[in-house]
KEKOLDREN-954909 format. One record per atom (N, C-alpha, C, CB): x, y, z. Coordinates in pm, whole numbers, plus 50000, padded with zeros to 5 digits. Each point is the difference from the previous one (the first is absolute). Glycine has a CB too. Layout:
XYZ ...
END
This chain:
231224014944886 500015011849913 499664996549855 501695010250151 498514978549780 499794996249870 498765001649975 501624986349994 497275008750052 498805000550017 499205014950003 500704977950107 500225032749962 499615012649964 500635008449862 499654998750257 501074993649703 500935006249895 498884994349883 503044999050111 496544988949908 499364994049872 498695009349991 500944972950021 498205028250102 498815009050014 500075010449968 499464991150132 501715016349891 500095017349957 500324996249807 501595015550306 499254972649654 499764998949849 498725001649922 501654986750045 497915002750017 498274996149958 499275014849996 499764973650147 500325031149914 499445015750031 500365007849909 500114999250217 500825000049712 501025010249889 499764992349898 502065010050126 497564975349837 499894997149866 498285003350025 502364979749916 497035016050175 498465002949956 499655012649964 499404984650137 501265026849939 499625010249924 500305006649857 499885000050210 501584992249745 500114996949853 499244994149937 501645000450031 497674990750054 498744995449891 499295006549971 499894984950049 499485022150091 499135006849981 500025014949929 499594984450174 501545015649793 500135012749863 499934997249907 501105010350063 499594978249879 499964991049894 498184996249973 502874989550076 496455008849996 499024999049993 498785012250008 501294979750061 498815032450004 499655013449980 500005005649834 501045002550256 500264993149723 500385005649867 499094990949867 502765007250119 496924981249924 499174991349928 500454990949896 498685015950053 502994977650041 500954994249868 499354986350078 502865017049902 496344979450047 498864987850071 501004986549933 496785014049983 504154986549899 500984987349985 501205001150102 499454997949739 500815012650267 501835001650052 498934991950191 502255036949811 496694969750226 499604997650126 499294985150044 499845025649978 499824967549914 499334987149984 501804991750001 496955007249821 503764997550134 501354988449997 500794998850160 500635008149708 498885008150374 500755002050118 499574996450125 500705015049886 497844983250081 499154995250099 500204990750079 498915006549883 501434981850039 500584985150070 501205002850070 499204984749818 501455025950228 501204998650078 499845009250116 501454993949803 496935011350225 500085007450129 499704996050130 499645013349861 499624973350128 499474991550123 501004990550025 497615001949953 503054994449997 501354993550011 500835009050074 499834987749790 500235024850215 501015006250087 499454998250138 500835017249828 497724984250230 499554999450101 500534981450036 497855024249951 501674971549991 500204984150027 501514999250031 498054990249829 503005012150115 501234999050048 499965014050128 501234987249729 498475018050322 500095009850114 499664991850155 499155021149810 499464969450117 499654996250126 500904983350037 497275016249961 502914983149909 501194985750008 501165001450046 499274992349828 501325020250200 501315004850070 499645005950106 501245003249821 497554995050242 500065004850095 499794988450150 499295022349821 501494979250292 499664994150080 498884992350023 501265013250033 498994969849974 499164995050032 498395005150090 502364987849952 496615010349999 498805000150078 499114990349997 500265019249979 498794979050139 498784987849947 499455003049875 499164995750222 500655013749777 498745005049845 500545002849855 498615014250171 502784983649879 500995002149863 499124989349874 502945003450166 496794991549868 500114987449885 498605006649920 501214972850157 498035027949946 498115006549982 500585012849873 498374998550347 502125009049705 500225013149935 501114996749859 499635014850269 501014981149723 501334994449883 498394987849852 503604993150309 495915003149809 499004990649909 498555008349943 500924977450163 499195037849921 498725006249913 500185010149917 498784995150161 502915010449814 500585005349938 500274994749871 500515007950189 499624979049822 500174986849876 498695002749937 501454978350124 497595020749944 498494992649919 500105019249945 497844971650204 502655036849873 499205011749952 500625002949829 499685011750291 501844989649749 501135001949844 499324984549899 503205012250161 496354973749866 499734998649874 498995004549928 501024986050054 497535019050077 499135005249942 500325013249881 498914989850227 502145016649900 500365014449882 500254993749837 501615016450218 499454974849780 500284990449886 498694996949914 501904989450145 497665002649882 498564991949927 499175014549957 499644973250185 500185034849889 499795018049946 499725008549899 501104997550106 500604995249868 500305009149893 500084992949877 501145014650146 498134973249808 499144989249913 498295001849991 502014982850081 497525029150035 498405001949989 499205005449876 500425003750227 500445003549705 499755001749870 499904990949854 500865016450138 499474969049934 499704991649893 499094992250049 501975000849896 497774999650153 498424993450047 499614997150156 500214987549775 498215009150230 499735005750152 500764988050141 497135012749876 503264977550041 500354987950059 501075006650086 499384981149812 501745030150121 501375004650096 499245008250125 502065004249776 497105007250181 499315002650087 499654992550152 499535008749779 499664977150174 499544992450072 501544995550090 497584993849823 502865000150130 501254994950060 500405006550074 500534991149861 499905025150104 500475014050100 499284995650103 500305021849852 498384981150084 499165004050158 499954983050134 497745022449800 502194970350135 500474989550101 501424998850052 498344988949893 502335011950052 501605005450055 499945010150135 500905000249728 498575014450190 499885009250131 499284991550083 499965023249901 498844973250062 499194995350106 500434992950135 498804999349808 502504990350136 500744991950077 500945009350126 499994982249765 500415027150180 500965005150020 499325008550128 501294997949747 497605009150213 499045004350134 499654990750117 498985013049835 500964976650102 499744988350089 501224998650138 498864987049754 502605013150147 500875000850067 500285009550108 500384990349826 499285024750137 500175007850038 499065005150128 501085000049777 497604990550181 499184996150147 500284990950086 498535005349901 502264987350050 500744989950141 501075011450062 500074970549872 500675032850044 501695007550049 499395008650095 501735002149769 496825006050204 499595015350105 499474987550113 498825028649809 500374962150168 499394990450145 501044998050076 498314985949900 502965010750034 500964991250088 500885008350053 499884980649878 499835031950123 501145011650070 500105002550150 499595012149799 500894985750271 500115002650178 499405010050025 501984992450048 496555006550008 499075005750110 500865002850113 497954987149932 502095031550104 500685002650067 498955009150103 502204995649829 496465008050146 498825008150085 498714996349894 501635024050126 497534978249984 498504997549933 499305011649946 499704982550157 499155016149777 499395012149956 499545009750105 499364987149815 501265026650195 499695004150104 498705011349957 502614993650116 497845016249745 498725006649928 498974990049947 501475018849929 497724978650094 499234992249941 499355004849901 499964990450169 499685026949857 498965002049912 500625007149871 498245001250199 503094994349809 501235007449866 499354984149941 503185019450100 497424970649952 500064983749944 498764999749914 501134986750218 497345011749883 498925000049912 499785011849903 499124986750174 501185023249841 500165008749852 500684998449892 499745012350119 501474981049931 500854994249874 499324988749901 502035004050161 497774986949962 499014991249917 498965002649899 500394991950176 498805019149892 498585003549940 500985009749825 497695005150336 503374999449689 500645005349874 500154988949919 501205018250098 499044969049901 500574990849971 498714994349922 502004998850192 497204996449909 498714994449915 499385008649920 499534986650160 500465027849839 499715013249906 500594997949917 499695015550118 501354983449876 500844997449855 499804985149894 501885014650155 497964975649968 499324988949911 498914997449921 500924995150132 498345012849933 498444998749931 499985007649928 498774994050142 502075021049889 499725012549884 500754992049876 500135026450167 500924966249840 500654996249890 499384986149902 501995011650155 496924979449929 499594990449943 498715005449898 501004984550211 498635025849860 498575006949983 500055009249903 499414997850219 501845005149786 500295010649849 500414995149847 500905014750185 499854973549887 500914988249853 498934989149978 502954999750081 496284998150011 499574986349975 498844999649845 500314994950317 499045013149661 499524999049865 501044999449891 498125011650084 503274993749900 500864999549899 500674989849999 500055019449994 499734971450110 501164989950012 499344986949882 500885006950317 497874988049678 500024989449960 501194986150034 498725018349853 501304970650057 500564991250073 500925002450097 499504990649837 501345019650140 500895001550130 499555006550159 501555002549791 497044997450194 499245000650146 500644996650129 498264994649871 501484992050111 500314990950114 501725000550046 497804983549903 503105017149970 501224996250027 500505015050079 500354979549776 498965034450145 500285007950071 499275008250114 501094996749818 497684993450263 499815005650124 500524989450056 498155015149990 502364975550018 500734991650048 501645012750068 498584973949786 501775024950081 501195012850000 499745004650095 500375006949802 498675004050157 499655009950126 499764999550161 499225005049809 500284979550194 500004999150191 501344995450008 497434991650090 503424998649865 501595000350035 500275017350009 500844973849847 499285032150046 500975012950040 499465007150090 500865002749803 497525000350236 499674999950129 499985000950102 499924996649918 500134988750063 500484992250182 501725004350000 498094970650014 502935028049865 501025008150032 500325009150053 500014993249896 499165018450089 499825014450022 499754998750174 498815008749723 499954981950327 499924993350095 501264998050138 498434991749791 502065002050164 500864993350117 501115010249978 499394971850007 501035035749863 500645010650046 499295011950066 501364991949837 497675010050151 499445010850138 499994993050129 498325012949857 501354973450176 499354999050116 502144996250035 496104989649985 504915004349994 501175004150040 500375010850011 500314985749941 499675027149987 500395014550019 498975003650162 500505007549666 499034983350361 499305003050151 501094991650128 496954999849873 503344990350085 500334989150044 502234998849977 496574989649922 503485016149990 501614994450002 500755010750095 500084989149729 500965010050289 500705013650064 500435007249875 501004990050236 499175026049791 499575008149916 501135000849888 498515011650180 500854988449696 501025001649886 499805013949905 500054972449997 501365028049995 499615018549943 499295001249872 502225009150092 497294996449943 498645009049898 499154989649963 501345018949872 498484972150244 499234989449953 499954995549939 499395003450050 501864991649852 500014998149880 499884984249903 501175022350084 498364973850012 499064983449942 499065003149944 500264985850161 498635018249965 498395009649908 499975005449926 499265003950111 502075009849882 499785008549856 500854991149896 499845026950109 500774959549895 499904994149906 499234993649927 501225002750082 497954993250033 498694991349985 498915009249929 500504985450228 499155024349807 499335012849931 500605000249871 499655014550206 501324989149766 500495001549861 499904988849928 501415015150064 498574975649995 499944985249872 498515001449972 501914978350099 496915024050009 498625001149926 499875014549920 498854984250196 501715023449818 500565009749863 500304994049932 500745014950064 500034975849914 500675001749880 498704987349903 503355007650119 496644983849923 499074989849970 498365004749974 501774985650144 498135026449944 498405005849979 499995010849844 499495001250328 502105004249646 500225008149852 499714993549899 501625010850067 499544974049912 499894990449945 498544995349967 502164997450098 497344997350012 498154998749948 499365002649934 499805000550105 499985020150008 499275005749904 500385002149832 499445009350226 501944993549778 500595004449847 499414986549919 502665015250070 497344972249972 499744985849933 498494999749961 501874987150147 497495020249921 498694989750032 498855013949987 501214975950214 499255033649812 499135011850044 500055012249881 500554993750273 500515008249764 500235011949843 501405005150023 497345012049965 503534990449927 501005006950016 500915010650111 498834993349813 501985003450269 500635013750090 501295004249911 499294991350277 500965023049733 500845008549926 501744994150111 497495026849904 503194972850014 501614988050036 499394995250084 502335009749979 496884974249992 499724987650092 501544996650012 497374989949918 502835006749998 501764995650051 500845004050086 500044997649835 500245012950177 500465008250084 499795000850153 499905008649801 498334997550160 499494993450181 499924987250054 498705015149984 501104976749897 499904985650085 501584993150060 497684994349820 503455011750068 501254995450067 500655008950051 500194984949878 499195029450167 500385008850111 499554995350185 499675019349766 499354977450193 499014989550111 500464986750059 498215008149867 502304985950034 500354985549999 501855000550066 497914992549742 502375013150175 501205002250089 500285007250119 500474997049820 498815010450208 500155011650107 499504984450111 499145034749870 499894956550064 499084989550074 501184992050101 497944996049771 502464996050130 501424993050021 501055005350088 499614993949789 500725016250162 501235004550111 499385006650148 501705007149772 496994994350230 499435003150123 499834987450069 498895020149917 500724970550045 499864986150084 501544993949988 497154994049938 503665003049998 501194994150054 500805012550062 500054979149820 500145036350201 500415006350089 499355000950093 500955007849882 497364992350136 499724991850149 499764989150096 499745012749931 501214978650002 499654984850037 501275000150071 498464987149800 502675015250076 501605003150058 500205007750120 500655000449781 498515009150230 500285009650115 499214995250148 500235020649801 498794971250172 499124993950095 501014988050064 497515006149857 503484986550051 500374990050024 501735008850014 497744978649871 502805025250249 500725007949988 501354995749957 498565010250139 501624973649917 501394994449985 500305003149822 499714978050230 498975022149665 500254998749892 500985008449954 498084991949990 501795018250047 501075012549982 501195004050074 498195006949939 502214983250121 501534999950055 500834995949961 499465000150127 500424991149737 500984996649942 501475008749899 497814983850045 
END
């Protein structure tokens, strides 16, 4: 039960953030930030042992220092850089944790699977093909970015075929929401201004998070018997 008590917290301070941040008190929300991925990280640390525990506790880490290093991007592009290799890691992680999940049936729609895909590579190219003149030096580091979060997006569709069923599917629509939140971020960086980037990108980002560790937990059922 601790583990659901901490998750229903996390849920009640993020959306305090996210008023705090609506309202546009961008200091009071830059100081509170560092204490919301930490609630997830202690949720999945109290929760019943699993194989993938460690995968998931270690991409939650890389993700909160990225959030950290973040909120330093305004003093030069170097924090930036750092963020984005942090997340980067952290996707990485988060592509082992979806590989290594218990195959419980095979693809039985196929032609849902290859459509997903074909959405997937649509979004890559529309996104390299639209940023890639604004990017200059950060080209490479960020289509690099872009096939990790990707192939993330990836292995959480081709498992939402493959795991036994988790409610509201809610790995993928985490996985969906993190390339929200990271595709706002971009464009707002690189492309031209969106009206509260802040807002959507850590309405996205969090909604991201608690969709993949509430469907990893729920996939892995012992996690939640404690």
């Amino acid at each position: 039960m601790k583990n659901k008590v901490i998750l229903s917290i996390y849920i009640g301070f993020s959306l305090f953030y996210l008023a705090i941040t609506a309202l546009n008190q961008e200091e009071i929300a830059r100081y509170l930030k560092p204490f919301l991925l930490p609630l997830l990280v202690v949720a999945v640390y109290l929760s019943e042992k699993f194989k993938t525990k460690t995968l998931l506790l270690t991409a939650l880490t890389f993700s909160w220092i990225g959030d950290v290093i973040l909120l330093f991007a305004d003093k030069g592009e170097i924090y930036f850089i750092l963020g984005l290799v942090a997340f980067l890691v952290s996707h990485v992680f988060y592509i082992v944790l979806f590989s290594k999940q218990t195959i419980s049936k095979t693809i039985s729609n196929k032609l849902s699977f290859v459509a997903g895909i074909g959405l997937i590579l649509l979004y890559f190219f529309g996104m390299i093909t639209t940023l890639g003149p604004k990017l200059g030096p950060l080209t490479v580091p960020v289509v690099v970015y872009a096939i990790v979060i990707s192939s993330m997006l990836f292995f959480a569709l081709k498992g939402s075929f493959q795991w036994n069923t988790i409610p509201y599917q809610s790995v993928l629509i985490g996985a969906v929401l993190f390339i929200a939140s990271d595709s706002i971020l971009a464009f707002n960086k690189f492309y031209q201004p969106i009206p509260y980037a802040s807002f959507l990108i850590m309405i996205t980002y969090l909604g991201a998070q608690y969709g993949i560790v509430w469907g990893i937990l729920n996939l892995n059922k012992k996690a939640l018997s404690n």
